[in-house]
C-alpha positions as a printed Julia matrix, in Angstrom:
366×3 Matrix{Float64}:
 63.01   -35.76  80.2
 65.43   -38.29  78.72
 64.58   -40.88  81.96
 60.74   -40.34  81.54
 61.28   -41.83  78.08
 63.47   -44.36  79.42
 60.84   -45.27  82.24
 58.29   -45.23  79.71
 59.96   -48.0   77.12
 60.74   -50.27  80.08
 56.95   -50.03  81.2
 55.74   -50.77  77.34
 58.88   -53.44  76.83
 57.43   -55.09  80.0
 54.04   -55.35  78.8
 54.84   -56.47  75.89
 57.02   -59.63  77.33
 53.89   -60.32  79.18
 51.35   -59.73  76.6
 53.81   -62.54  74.07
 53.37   -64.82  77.65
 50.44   -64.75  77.87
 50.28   -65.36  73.96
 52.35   -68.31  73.77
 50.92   -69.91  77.49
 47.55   -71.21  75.02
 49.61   -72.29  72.07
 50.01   -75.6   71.78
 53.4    -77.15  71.06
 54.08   -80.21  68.72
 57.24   -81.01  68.59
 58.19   -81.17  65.01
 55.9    -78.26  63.8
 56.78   -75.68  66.29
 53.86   -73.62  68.15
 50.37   -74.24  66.54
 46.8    -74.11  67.93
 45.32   -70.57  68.05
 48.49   -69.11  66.67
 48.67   -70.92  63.48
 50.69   -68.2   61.61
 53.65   -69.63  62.81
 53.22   -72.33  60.22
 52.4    -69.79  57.27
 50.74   -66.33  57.39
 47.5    -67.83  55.64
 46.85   -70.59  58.42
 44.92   -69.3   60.71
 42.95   -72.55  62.19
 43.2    -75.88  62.82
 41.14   -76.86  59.88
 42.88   -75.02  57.81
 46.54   -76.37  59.1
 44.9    -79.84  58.66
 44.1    -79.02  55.36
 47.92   -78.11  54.77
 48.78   -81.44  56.18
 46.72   -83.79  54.8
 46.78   -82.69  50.79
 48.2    -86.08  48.71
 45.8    -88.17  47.46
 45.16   -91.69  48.44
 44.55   -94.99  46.88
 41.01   -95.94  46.16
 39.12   -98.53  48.02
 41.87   -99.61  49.76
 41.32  -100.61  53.58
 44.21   -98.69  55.52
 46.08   -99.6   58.76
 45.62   -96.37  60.57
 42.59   -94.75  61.48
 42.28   -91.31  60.19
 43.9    -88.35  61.97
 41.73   -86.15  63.89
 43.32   -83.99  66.3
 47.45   -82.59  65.49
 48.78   -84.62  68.87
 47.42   -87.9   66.55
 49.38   -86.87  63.63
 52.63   -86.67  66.07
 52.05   -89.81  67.4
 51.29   -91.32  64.01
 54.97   -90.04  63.28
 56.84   -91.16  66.48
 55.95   -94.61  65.58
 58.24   -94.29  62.3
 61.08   -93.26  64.61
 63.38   -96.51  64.53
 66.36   -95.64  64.42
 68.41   -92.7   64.74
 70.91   -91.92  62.14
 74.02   -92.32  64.65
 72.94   -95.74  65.5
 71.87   -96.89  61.2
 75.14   -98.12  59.98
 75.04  -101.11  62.07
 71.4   -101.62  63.3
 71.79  -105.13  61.66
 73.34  -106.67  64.29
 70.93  -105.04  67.0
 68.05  -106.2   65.4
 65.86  -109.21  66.86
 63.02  -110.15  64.9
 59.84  -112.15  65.94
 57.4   -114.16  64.28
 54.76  -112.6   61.0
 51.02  -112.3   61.67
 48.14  -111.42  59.41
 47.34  -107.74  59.35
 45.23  -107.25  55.68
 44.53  -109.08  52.65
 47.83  -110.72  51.52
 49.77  -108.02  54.17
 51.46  -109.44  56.88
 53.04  -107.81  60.3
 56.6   -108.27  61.32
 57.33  -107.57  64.83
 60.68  -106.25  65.52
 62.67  -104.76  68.21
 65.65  -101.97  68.55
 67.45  -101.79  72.05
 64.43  -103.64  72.98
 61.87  -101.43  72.0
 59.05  -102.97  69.75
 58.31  -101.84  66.44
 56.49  -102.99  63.25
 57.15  -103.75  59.74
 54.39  -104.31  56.67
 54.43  -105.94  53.05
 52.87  -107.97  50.54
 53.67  -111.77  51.04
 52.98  -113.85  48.07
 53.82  -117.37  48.21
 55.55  -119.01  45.49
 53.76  -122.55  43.83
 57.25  -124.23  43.63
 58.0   -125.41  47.31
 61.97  -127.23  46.23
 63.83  -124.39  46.69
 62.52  -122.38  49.86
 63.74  -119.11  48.32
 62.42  -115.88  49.1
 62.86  -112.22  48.09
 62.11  -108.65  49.62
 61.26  -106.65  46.98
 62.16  -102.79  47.8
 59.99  -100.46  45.82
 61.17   -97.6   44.01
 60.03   -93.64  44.57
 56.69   -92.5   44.04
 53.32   -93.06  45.82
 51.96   -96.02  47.34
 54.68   -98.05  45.17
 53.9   -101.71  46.9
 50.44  -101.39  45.74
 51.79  -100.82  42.1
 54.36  -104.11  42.04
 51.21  -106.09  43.7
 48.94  -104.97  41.13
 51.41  -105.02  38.03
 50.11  -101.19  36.9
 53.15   -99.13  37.37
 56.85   -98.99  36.41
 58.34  -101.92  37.99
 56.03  -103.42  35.18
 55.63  -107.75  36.15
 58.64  -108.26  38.27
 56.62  -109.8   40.81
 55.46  -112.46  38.84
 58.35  -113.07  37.39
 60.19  -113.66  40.93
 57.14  -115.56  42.2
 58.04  -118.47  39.58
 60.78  -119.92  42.21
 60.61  -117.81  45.67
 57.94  -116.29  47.78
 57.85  -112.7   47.57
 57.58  -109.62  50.19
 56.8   -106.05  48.8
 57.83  -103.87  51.21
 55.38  -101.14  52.12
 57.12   -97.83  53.07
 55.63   -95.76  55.75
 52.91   -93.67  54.81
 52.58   -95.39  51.67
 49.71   -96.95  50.41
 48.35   -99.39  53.26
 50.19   -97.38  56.0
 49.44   -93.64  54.79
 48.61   -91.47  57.24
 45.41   -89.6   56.69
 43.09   -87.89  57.32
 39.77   -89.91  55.92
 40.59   -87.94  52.39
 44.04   -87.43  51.84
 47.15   -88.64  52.92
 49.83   -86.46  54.78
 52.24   -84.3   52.79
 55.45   -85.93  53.52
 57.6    -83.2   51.93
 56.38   -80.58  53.84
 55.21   -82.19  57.46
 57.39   -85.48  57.52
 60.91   -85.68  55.84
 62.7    -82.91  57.02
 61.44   -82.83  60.29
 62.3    -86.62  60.72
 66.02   -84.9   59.8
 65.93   -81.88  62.33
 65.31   -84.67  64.79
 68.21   -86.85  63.94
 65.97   -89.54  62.14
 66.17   -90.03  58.14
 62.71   -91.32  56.59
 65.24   -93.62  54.14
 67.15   -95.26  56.97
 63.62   -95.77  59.02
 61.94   -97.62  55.88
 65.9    -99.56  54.97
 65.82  -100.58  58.8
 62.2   -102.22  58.33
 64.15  -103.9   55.3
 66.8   -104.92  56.98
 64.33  -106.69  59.7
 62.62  -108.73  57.33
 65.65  -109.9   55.34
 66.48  -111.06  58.97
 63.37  -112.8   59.27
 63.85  -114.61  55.38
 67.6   -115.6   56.78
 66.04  -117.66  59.46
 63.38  -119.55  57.73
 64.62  -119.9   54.17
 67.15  -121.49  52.44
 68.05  -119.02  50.11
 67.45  -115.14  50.59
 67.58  -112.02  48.36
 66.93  -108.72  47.66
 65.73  -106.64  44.73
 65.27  -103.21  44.1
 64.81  -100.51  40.91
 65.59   -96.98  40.95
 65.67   -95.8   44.45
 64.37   -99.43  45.41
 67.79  -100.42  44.14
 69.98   -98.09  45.83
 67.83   -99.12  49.43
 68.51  -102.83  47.87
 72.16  -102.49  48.23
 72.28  -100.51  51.39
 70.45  -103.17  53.03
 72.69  -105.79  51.25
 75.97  -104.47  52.83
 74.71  -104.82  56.61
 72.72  -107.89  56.26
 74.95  -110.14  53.37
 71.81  -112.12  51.85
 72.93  -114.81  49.56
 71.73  -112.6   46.26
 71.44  -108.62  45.57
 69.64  -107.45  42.49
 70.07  -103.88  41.57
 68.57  -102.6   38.54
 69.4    -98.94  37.91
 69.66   -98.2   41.18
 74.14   -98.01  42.07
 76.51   -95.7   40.46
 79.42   -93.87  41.62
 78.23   -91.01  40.05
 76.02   -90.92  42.69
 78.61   -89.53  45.08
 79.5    -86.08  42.66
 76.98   -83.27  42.97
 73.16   -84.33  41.34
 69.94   -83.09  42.02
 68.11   -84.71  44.87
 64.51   -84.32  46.23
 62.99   -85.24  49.92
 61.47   -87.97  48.26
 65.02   -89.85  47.27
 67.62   -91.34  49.91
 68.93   -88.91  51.69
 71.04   -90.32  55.02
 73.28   -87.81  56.63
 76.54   -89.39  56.68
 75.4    -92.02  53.86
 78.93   -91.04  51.55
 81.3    -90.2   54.31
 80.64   -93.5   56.05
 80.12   -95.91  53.09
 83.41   -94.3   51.63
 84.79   -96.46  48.02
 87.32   -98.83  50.37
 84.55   -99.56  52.61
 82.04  -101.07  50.04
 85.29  -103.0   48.74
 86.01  -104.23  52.09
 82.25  -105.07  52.81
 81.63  -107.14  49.4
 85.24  -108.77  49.48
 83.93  -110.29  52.97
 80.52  -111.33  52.09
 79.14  -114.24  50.16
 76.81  -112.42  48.94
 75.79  -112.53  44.85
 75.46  -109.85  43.1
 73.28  -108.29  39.99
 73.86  -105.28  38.49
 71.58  -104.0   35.09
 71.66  -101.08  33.17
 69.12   -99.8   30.94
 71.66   -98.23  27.82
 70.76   -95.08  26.24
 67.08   -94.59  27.38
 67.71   -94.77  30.88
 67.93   -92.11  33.3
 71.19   -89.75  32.97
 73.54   -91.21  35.51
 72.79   -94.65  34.6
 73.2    -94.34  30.58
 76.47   -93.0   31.83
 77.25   -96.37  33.51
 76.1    -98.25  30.5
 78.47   -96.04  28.45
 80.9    -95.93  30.99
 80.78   -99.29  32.99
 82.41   -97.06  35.82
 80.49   -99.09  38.77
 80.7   -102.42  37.27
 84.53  -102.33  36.76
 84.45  -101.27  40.61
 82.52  -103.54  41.63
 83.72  -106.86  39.82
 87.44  -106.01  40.85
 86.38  -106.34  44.13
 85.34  -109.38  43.67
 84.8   -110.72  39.68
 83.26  -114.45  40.73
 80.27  -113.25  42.52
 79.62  -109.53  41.32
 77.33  -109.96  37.68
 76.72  -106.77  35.41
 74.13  -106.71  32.38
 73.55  -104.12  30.18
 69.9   -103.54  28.39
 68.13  -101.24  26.08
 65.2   -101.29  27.81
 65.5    -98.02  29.97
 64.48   -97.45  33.76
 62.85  -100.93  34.13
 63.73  -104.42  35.2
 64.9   -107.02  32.43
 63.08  -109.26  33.88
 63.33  -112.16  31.79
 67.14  -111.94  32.33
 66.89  -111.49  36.32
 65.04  -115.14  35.89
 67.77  -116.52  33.6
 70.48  -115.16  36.68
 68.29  -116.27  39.48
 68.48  -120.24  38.23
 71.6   -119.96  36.71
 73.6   -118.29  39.8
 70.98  -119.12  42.79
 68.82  -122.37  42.42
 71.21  -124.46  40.1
Protein backbone atom coordinates (compact mmCIF):
# COMPACT_ATOMS: atom_id res chain seq x y z
CA UNK A 1 0.00 0.00 0.00
CA UNK A 2 2.76 2.35 1.15
CA UNK A 3 4.55 1.99 -2.66
CA UNK A 4 1.14 2.60 -4.46
CA UNK A 5 1.24 5.97 -2.68
CA UNK A 6 4.74 6.36 -3.45
CA UNK A 7 4.11 5.47 -7.25
CA UNK A 8 1.28 7.69 -7.19
CA UNK A 9 3.23 11.11 -5.91
CA UNK A 10 6.03 10.43 -8.41
CA UNK A 11 3.32 10.16 -11.28
CA UNK A 12 1.52 13.61 -9.95
CA UNK A 13 5.24 15.24 -9.04
CA UNK A 14 6.04 14.38 -12.71
CA UNK A 15 3.16 16.02 -14.14
CA UNK A 16 3.43 18.69 -12.38
CA UNK A 17 7.29 19.45 -13.51
CA UNK A 18 5.84 19.18 -16.90
CA UNK A 19 2.71 21.05 -16.52
CA UNK A 20 5.32 24.32 -14.83
CA UNK A 21 7.37 23.44 -18.46
CA UNK A 22 5.12 23.76 -20.33
CA UNK A 23 4.06 26.96 -18.27
CA UNK A 24 7.19 28.75 -18.35
CA UNK A 25 8.16 27.47 -22.33
CA UNK A 26 5.45 30.72 -23.45
CA UNK A 27 6.66 33.17 -20.88
CA UNK A 28 8.67 35.57 -22.08
CA UNK A 29 11.90 36.52 -20.33
CA UNK A 30 13.31 40.15 -19.95
CA UNK A 31 16.16 40.23 -18.35
CA UNK A 32 15.81 42.70 -15.61
CA UNK A 33 12.07 41.97 -14.81
CA UNK A 34 12.17 38.28 -14.58
CA UNK A 35 9.40 36.08 -16.50
CA UNK A 36 6.50 38.27 -17.91
CA UNK A 37 4.11 37.85 -20.87
CA UNK A 38 1.09 35.60 -20.10
CA UNK A 39 2.31 35.00 -16.61
CA UNK A 40 2.39 38.46 -15.38
CA UNK A 41 1.89 37.56 -11.66
CA UNK A 42 5.35 37.16 -11.32
CA UNK A 43 5.62 40.91 -11.27
CA UNK A 44 2.65 41.40 -8.68
CA UNK A 45 -0.47 39.25 -8.06
CA UNK A 46 -2.74 42.09 -9.65
CA UNK A 47 -0.85 42.14 -13.15
CA UNK A 48 -2.30 39.98 -15.11
CA UNK A 49 -1.59 41.52 -18.83
CA UNK A 50 0.60 43.31 -20.70
CA UNK A 51 -1.42 46.42 -20.58
CA UNK A 52 -1.74 46.32 -17.32
CA UNK A 53 2.25 45.67 -16.58
CA UNK A 54 2.71 48.66 -19.00
CA UNK A 55 0.57 50.56 -17.01
CA UNK A 56 2.86 49.67 -13.88
CA UNK A 57 5.78 50.80 -15.88
CA UNK A 58 5.00 53.76 -17.41
CA UNK A 59 3.14 55.82 -14.32
CA UNK A 60 5.40 59.36 -13.81
CA UNK A 61 4.25 62.11 -15.50
CA UNK A 62 5.98 63.94 -18.22
CA UNK A 63 6.77 67.41 -19.23
CA UNK A 64 4.31 69.20 -21.38
CA UNK A 65 4.84 70.00 -24.96
CA UNK A 66 8.13 69.01 -24.92
CA UNK A 67 9.48 67.11 -28.14
CA UNK A 68 11.32 63.90 -26.67
CA UNK A 69 14.32 61.90 -28.03
CA UNK A 70 12.81 58.49 -27.86
CA UNK A 71 9.88 57.28 -29.47
CA UNK A 72 7.37 55.89 -27.16
CA UNK A 73 7.60 52.32 -25.85
CA UNK A 74 5.36 49.85 -27.29
CA UNK A 75 6.21 46.38 -26.78
CA UNK A 76 8.40 45.26 -23.10
CA UNK A 77 11.63 44.02 -25.41
CA UNK A 78 11.59 48.15 -26.38
CA UNK A 79 11.60 49.16 -22.86
CA UNK A 80 14.81 46.71 -22.33
CA UNK A 81 16.49 48.02 -25.05
CA UNK A 82 15.61 51.58 -24.12
CA UNK A 83 17.53 50.57 -20.81
CA UNK A 84 20.64 48.74 -22.24
CA UNK A 85 21.51 51.89 -23.90
CA UNK A 86 22.05 53.58 -20.30
CA UNK A 87 24.45 50.73 -19.53
CA UNK A 88 27.96 52.60 -19.69
CA UNK A 89 29.77 51.56 -17.39
CA UNK A 90 29.88 48.94 -14.91
CA UNK A 91 30.54 49.80 -11.38
CA UNK A 92 34.00 47.74 -11.27
CA UNK A 93 35.29 49.67 -14.14
CA UNK A 94 33.67 53.69 -12.64
CA UNK A 95 36.48 54.81 -10.50
CA UNK A 96 38.69 55.40 -13.34
CA UNK A 97 36.55 55.53 -16.56
CA UNK A 98 38.21 59.02 -17.01
CA UNK A 99 41.09 57.95 -18.48
CA UNK A 100 39.23 55.35 -20.84
CA UNK A 101 37.10 57.79 -22.15
CA UNK A 102 37.50 59.21 -25.86
CA UNK A 103 35.16 61.75 -26.81
CA UNK A 104 34.12 62.96 -30.37
CA UNK A 105 32.77 65.94 -31.78
CA UNK A 106 28.81 67.66 -30.56
CA UNK A 107 25.96 67.65 -33.08
CA UNK A 108 22.51 69.16 -32.97
CA UNK A 109 19.89 66.84 -31.62
CA UNK A 110 16.79 69.47 -30.34
CA UNK A 111 16.25 72.99 -29.77
CA UNK A 112 19.33 74.32 -27.86
CA UNK A 113 20.23 70.25 -27.03
CA UNK A 114 23.20 69.00 -28.41
CA UNK A 115 24.66 65.19 -28.81
CA UNK A 116 28.00 64.14 -27.52
CA UNK A 117 29.33 61.05 -28.94
CA UNK A 118 31.45 59.06 -26.70
CA UNK A 119 33.07 55.79 -26.46
CA UNK A 120 33.98 53.10 -23.51
CA UNK A 121 36.42 50.18 -24.53
CA UNK A 122 35.39 51.33 -27.85
CA UNK A 123 31.88 50.97 -27.70
CA UNK A 124 29.79 54.12 -28.74
CA UNK A 125 27.53 55.81 -26.56
CA UNK A 126 25.69 59.18 -26.21
CA UNK A 127 25.47 62.07 -23.98
CA UNK A 128 22.64 65.11 -24.00
CA UNK A 129 22.36 68.77 -22.49
CA UNK A 130 21.42 72.22 -22.85
CA UNK A 131 24.26 74.33 -24.55
CA UNK A 132 23.88 77.97 -24.11
CA UNK A 133 26.48 80.13 -25.42
CA UNK A 134 27.82 82.87 -23.46
CA UNK A 135 27.80 86.79 -25.24
CA UNK A 136 31.35 87.45 -23.83
CA UNK A 137 33.77 85.52 -26.26
CA UNK A 138 37.48 86.82 -24.08
CA UNK A 139 37.54 84.22 -21.85
CA UNK A 140 36.47 80.84 -23.65
CA UNK A 141 35.15 79.47 -20.35
CA UNK A 142 32.64 76.94 -20.06
CA UNK A 143 30.68 75.07 -17.35
CA UNK A 144 28.67 71.68 -17.03
CA UNK A 145 26.07 72.32 -14.90
CA UNK A 146 24.95 68.94 -12.99
CA UNK A 147 21.37 69.13 -11.91
CA UNK A 148 20.14 68.24 -8.66
CA UNK A 149 17.31 65.34 -7.75
CA UNK A 150 13.93 65.54 -8.89
CA UNK A 151 12.19 65.26 -12.32
CA UNK A 152 13.23 66.46 -15.55
CA UNK A 153 15.73 68.89 -13.53
CA UNK A 154 17.67 70.32 -16.88
CA UNK A 155 14.43 71.54 -18.08
CA UNK A 156 13.98 73.48 -14.71
CA UNK A 157 17.73 75.32 -14.72
CA UNK A 158 16.89 76.06 -18.64
CA UNK A 159 13.69 77.52 -17.85
CA UNK A 160 14.63 79.29 -14.43
CA UNK A 161 11.18 77.71 -12.63
CA UNK A 162 12.59 75.42 -10.08
CA UNK A 163 15.07 75.33 -7.17
CA UNK A 164 18.32 75.96 -8.70
CA UNK A 165 16.42 79.39 -9.06
CA UNK A 166 18.76 81.74 -12.04
CA UNK A 167 22.07 80.05 -11.80
CA UNK A 168 22.16 79.68 -15.37
CA UNK A 169 22.05 83.10 -16.14
CA UNK A 170 24.15 84.01 -13.78
CA UNK A 171 27.05 81.59 -15.18
CA UNK A 172 26.12 82.54 -18.75
CA UNK A 173 27.54 86.22 -17.98
CA UNK A 174 31.30 84.86 -18.70
CA UNK A 175 31.16 81.01 -19.94
CA UNK A 176 28.96 78.96 -22.13
CA UNK A 177 26.88 76.66 -20.30
CA UNK A 178 25.86 72.75 -20.60
CA UNK A 179 22.88 71.43 -18.45
CA UNK A 180 23.29 68.05 -18.27
CA UNK A 181 20.20 65.97 -18.99
CA UNK A 182 20.08 62.72 -16.91
CA UNK A 183 18.68 59.69 -18.48
CA UNK A 184 15.14 59.41 -18.51
CA UNK A 185 14.79 62.87 -17.58
CA UNK A 186 12.99 65.33 -19.29
CA UNK A 187 14.18 65.23 -23.09
CA UNK A 188 15.42 61.59 -22.72
CA UNK A 189 12.42 60.02 -20.58
CA UNK A 190 11.40 56.95 -21.56
CA UNK A 191 7.73 56.63 -22.23
CA UNK A 192 5.21 55.44 -23.19
CA UNK A 193 3.27 58.41 -25.31
CA UNK A 194 1.69 59.40 -21.63
CA UNK A 195 3.91 58.82 -18.95
CA UNK A 196 7.34 58.33 -18.35
CA UNK A 197 8.85 55.05 -16.82
CA UNK A 198 8.90 54.54 -13.06
CA UNK A 199 12.51 54.56 -12.38
CA UNK A 200 12.19 53.42 -8.74
CA UNK A 201 10.45 50.50 -9.39
CA UNK A 202 11.58 49.26 -13.16
CA UNK A 203 15.07 51.08 -13.50
CA UNK A 204 17.36 51.77 -10.41
CA UNK A 205 17.65 48.72 -8.72
CA UNK A 206 17.69 46.58 -11.49
CA UNK A 207 20.54 48.72 -13.10
CA UNK A 208 22.20 47.52 -9.43
CA UNK A 209 21.33 43.68 -9.59
CA UNK A 210 23.15 43.97 -12.89
CA UNK A 211 26.30 45.54 -11.66
CA UNK A 212 25.43 49.05 -13.20
CA UNK A 213 24.55 52.19 -10.80
CA UNK A 214 22.06 54.78 -12.55
CA UNK A 215 24.46 57.63 -10.61
CA UNK A 216 27.75 56.41 -12.04
CA UNK A 217 25.95 55.94 -15.71
CA UNK A 218 24.63 59.73 -15.66
CA UNK A 219 28.45 61.00 -13.64
CA UNK A 220 30.19 59.00 -16.60
CA UNK A 221 28.11 61.11 -19.30
CA UNK A 222 29.54 64.05 -17.04
CA UNK A 223 32.70 63.08 -16.99
CA UNK A 224 32.62 62.81 -21.06
CA UNK A 225 31.62 66.20 -21.61
CA UNK A 226 33.96 67.86 -19.09
CA UNK A 227 36.41 65.94 -21.44
CA UNK A 228 35.03 67.47 -24.36
CA UNK A 229 35.12 71.38 -22.51
CA UNK A 230 39.01 70.39 -21.61
CA UNK A 231 39.79 70.19 -25.24
CA UNK A 232 38.18 73.18 -26.69
CA UNK A 233 38.17 75.72 -23.88
CA UNK A 234 40.43 77.57 -22.04
CA UNK A 235 39.04 77.36 -18.82
CA UNK A 236 36.64 74.48 -17.59
CA UNK A 237 34.32 73.90 -14.58
CA UNK A 238 31.81 72.24 -12.92
CA UNK A 239 28.80 73.11 -10.78
CA UNK A 240 26.39 71.29 -8.98
CA UNK A 241 23.52 71.77 -5.93
CA UNK A 242 22.24 69.18 -3.77
CA UNK A 243 22.81 65.89 -5.33
CA UNK A 244 24.08 67.93 -8.50
CA UNK A 245 26.85 68.89 -6.12
CA UNK A 246 27.84 65.71 -4.72
CA UNK A 247 27.90 64.26 -8.78
CA UNK A 248 29.92 67.77 -9.21
CA UNK A 249 32.69 66.63 -7.06
CA UNK A 250 32.75 63.03 -8.01
CA UNK A 251 33.30 64.02 -11.45
CA UNK A 252 35.87 66.66 -10.26
CA UNK A 253 38.22 64.06 -8.61
CA UNK A 254 38.66 61.85 -11.92
CA UNK A 255 38.66 64.56 -14.41
CA UNK A 256 40.66 67.74 -12.35
CA UNK A 257 38.80 70.74 -14.26
CA UNK A 258 40.37 74.00 -13.47
CA UNK A 259 37.17 75.03 -11.04
CA UNK A 260 34.58 72.85 -8.82
CA UNK A 261 31.54 74.54 -7.41
CA UNK A 262 29.65 72.66 -4.82
CA UNK A 263 26.80 74.20 -3.20
CA UNK A 264 25.27 71.99 -0.51
CA UNK A 265 26.14 69.13 -2.04
CA UNK A 266 29.80 67.56 0.20
CA UNK A 267 29.87 66.69 3.78
CA UNK A 268 31.52 64.10 5.70
CA UNK A 269 28.54 63.47 7.37
CA UNK A 270 27.64 61.94 4.42
CA UNK A 271 29.68 58.83 5.17
CA UNK A 272 27.72 58.01 8.91
CA UNK A 273 24.34 56.33 8.57
CA UNK A 274 21.42 58.88 6.77
CA UNK A 275 18.47 58.14 5.00
CA UNK A 276 18.85 57.56 1.31
CA UNK A 277 16.29 56.98 -1.53
CA UNK A 278 16.81 55.28 -5.21
CA UNK A 279 16.57 58.59 -6.43
CA UNK A 280 20.01 59.94 -4.58
CA UNK A 281 23.70 58.63 -5.40
CA UNK A 282 23.98 55.47 -4.54
CA UNK A 283 27.47 53.71 -6.04
CA UNK A 284 28.38 50.45 -4.47
CA UNK A 285 31.77 50.91 -3.30
CA UNK A 286 31.39 54.91 -3.51
CA UNK A 287 32.85 55.24 0.56
CA UNK A 288 35.13 52.29 0.66
CA UNK A 289 36.97 53.43 -2.45
CA UNK A 290 36.91 57.27 -2.08
CA UNK A 291 38.11 56.60 1.61
CA UNK A 292 39.17 60.39 3.66
CA UNK A 293 43.18 59.90 2.55
CA UNK A 294 42.16 59.32 -0.89
CA UNK A 295 40.18 62.61 -1.53
CA UNK A 296 43.32 64.27 0.31
CA UNK A 297 45.64 62.62 -1.97
CA UNK A 298 43.41 63.36 -5.10
CA UNK A 299 42.93 67.29 -4.35
CA UNK A 300 46.64 67.71 -3.02
CA UNK A 301 47.58 66.52 -6.74
CA UNK A 302 45.21 68.46 -8.76
CA UNK A 303 45.08 72.06 -9.81
CA UNK A 304 41.89 72.10 -9.56
CA UNK A 305 39.83 75.25 -7.66
CA UNK A 306 37.55 74.71 -5.45
CA UNK A 307 34.00 76.23 -4.05
CA UNK A 308 32.34 75.12 -1.28
CA UNK A 309 28.77 77.05 0.11
CA UNK A 310 26.63 76.40 2.79
CA UNK A 311 23.24 77.56 3.29
CA UNK A 312 23.35 78.23 7.55
CA UNK A 313 20.44 77.34 9.54
CA UNK A 314 17.68 76.86 6.84
CA UNK A 315 19.42 74.40 4.93
CA UNK A 316 18.94 70.84 4.85
CA UNK A 317 20.09 68.87 8.18
CA UNK A 318 23.53 67.65 7.29
CA UNK A 319 24.51 70.78 5.72
CA UNK A 320 23.35 73.33 8.65
CA UNK A 321 25.56 70.95 10.49
CA UNK A 322 28.55 71.93 8.26
CA UNK A 323 27.68 75.55 8.54
CA UNK A 324 27.66 75.06 12.34
CA UNK A 325 30.31 72.75 12.28
CA UNK A 326 32.68 73.66 9.29
CA UNK A 327 33.67 69.84 9.59
CA UNK A 328 34.24 69.50 5.58
CA UNK A 329 35.70 72.80 5.02
CA UNK A 330 38.47 72.41 7.70
CA UNK A 331 39.09 68.98 5.75
CA UNK A 332 39.15 70.15 2.83
CA UNK A 333 41.28 73.50 3.07
CA UNK A 334 44.04 71.51 5.08
CA UNK A 335 44.47 69.62 2.23
CA UNK A 336 45.15 72.21 0.40
CA UNK A 337 44.16 76.04 1.92
CA UNK A 338 45.31 78.13 -1.50
CA UNK A 339 42.93 76.58 -3.85
CA UNK A 340 40.03 75.00 -1.65
CA UNK A 341 37.29 78.28 -0.97
CA UNK A 342 34.36 77.80 1.65
CA UNK A 343 31.33 80.37 2.02
CA UNK A 344 28.77 80.25 4.32
CA UNK A 345 25.03 81.77 3.52
CA UNK A 346 21.67 82.15 5.04
CA UNK A 347 19.99 81.48 2.16
CA UNK A 348 19.16 77.66 2.58
CA UNK A 349 19.29 74.78 -0.14
CA UNK A 350 20.03 77.20 -3.07
CA UNK A 351 22.94 78.68 -4.92
CA UNK A 352 24.35 82.20 -3.74
CA UNK A 353 24.62 83.03 -6.85
CA UNK A 354 25.70 86.46 -6.80
CA UNK A 355 28.71 85.24 -4.73
CA UNK A 356 29.58 82.15 -7.17
CA UNK A 357 29.97 85.29 -9.80
CA UNK A 358 32.09 87.37 -7.39
CA UNK A 359 34.46 83.77 -7.02
CA UNK A 360 34.27 82.95 -10.65
CA UNK A 361 36.15 86.52 -11.70
CA UNK A 362 37.93 86.83 -8.71
CA UNK A 363 39.59 83.16 -8.63
CA UNK A 364 38.98 82.08 -12.50
CA UNK A 365 38.94 84.96 -15.16
CA UNK A 366 41.16 87.59 -13.28
Amino acid sequence: MGNKKLIKGIILSTAGIFFILGAVSSVYYLSSYGLVENEYSFISPNVASKDQFMRLAFSEGLPQDLHLLNPPVKEIKDLQEYIDEIKNVKVSEFFNIYDRLTIEEISPSSDEIVKLSYKINQENFNTYAYYLKTEEQINNCSILLIPGSGDHQSLSIYNEDGYHGTIRTTLLKHCDIFILIKPNNGYRSIHNEKNRLDADSFLYANLLNEGYSYSATYITEALAWVKYMQKYYNKEGIIGLSQGGFAAFLTSLQSSPDFTIVSSGFSLYQRELISLGFNQIIIPGLYEYYKENIIQEIISKQNTKYLFTYGGNSDSIIYSLESEKKKSCLFLKEIDPFNVFCFYHQGGHFFPEEDILAWIEKEILN
